[in-house]
N, C-alpha and C positions, 0 to 999 in steps of 0.2 A: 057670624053665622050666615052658610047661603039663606039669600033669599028668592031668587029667579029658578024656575025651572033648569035653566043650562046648569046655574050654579051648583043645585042640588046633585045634577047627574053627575058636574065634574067631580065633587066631592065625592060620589060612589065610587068612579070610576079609580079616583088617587088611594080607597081605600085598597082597593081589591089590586091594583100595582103594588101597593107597597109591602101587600102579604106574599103575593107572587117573588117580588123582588129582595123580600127578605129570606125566602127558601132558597132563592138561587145563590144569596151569599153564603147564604151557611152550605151548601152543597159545598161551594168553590173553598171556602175555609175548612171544611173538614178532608178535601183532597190535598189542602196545604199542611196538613198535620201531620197527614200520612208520608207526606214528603219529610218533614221536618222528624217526627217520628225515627225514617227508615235512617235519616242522615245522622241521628244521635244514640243510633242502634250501633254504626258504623258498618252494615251490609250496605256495598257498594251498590250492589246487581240491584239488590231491591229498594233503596234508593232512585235509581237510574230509572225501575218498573214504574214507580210510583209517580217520579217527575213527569214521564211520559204518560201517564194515565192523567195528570194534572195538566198538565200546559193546553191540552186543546178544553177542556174546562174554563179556565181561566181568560180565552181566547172567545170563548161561548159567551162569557159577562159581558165584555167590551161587546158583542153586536150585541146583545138586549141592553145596551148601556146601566149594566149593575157595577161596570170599572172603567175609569178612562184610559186609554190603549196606551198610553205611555206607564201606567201604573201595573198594569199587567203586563211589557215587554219588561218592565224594572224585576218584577218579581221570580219571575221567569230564569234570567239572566242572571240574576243572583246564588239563586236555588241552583241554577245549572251550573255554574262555579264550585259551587260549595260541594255537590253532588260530585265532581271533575276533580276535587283535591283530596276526598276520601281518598283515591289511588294513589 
């Protein structure tokens, strides 16, 4: 348990990041559904909409550090293939 004044505030502080940072992932995984979604619908176009509405999302994690940058260029890249071969 904190017991120092610092400690108590950093405790506050990790709570209220962790609820911030657990709405930004669900943001980011719910624009990943709609990607995954459009690609098991088989519409290409709206697939293709939906990736683009995703990728700078997903790019938003990585600077607030809710993804490491290699994790989101992976995701991206994959989805953008996969999105690329419905044609």
């Amino acid at each position: 348990m904190a017991n120092t004044p610092q400690s108590k505030k950093r405790a506050r502080q990790i709570e209220t990041r962790t609820e911030v940072n657990k709405a930004r992932r669900s943001r980011i995984r719910t624009y990943l559904r709609k990607v995954e979604e459009a690609i098991a619908s088989g519409d290409k176009e709206k697939a293709a909409a939906a990736l683009r509405a995703a990728q700078p999302e997903l790019m938003r994690g990585v600077t607030k550090g809710v993804f490491h940058k290699n994790t989101a260029s992976r995701k991206v890249s994959r989805l953008a293939a996969r999105v690329k071969a419905l044609g």
